[in-house]
C-alpha positions in Angstrom: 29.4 -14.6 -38.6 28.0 -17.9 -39.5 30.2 -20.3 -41.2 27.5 -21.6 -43.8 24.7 -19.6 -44.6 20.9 -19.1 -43.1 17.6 -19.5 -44.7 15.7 -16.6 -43.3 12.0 -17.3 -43.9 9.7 -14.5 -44.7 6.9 -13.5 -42.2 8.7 -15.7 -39.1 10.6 -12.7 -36.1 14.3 -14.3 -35.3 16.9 -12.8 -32.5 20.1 -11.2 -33.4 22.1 -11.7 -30.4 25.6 -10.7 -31.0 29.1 -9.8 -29.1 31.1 -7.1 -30.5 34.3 -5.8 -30.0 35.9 -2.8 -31.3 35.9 0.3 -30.3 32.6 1.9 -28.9 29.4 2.3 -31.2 27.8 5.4 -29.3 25.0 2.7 -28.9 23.5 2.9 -32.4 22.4 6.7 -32.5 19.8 7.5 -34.9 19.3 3.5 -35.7 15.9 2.8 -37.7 12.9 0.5 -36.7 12.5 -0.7 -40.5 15.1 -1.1 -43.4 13.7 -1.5 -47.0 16.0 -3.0 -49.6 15.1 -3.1 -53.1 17.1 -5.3 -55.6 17.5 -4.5 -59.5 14.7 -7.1 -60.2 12.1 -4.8 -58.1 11.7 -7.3 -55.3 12.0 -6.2 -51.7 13.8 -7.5 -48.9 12.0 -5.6 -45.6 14.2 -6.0 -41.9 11.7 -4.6 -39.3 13.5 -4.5 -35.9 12.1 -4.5 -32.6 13.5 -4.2 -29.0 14.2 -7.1 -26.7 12.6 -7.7 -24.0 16.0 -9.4 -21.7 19.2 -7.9 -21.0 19.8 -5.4 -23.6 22.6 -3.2 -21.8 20.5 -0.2 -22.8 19.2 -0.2 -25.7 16.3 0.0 -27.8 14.8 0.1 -31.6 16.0 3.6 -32.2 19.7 2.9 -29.9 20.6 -1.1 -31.3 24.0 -1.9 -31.5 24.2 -4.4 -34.7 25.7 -2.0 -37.2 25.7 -3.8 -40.4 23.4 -7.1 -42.3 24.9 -8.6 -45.0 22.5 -10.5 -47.0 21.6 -12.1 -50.5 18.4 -12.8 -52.3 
């Protein structure tokens, strides 16, 4: 959680680097490479994810761990 809001800029790759707590996430089974959203006005908001290349306590693109993006266009 930020307390103000982000820009996110199209076309640029940022890091989500996060610490959770709660109870265990079975590692983010069945978690997608690429998440289209597509608002009532017809434009799309596209999240491609990709797998880092530190200390990722083992996982990938398909296992992640960050289970929710909560966003506004």
């Amino acid at each position: 959680m930020f307390k103000e809001p982000i820009e996110i800029l199209p076309t640029v790759c940022y890091t989500a680097c996060a610490t959770l707590k709660g109870p265990d996430s079975h590692y983010g089974t069945k978690g997608l490479k690429k998440v289209v959203h597509e608002s009532p006005t017809a434009s799309k908001t596209c999240f491609v994810f990709y797998s880092s290349p530190g200390n990722n306590n083992g996982t990938s693109i398909e296992d992640g761990q960050i289970p929710e993006i909560i966003f506004y266009t």
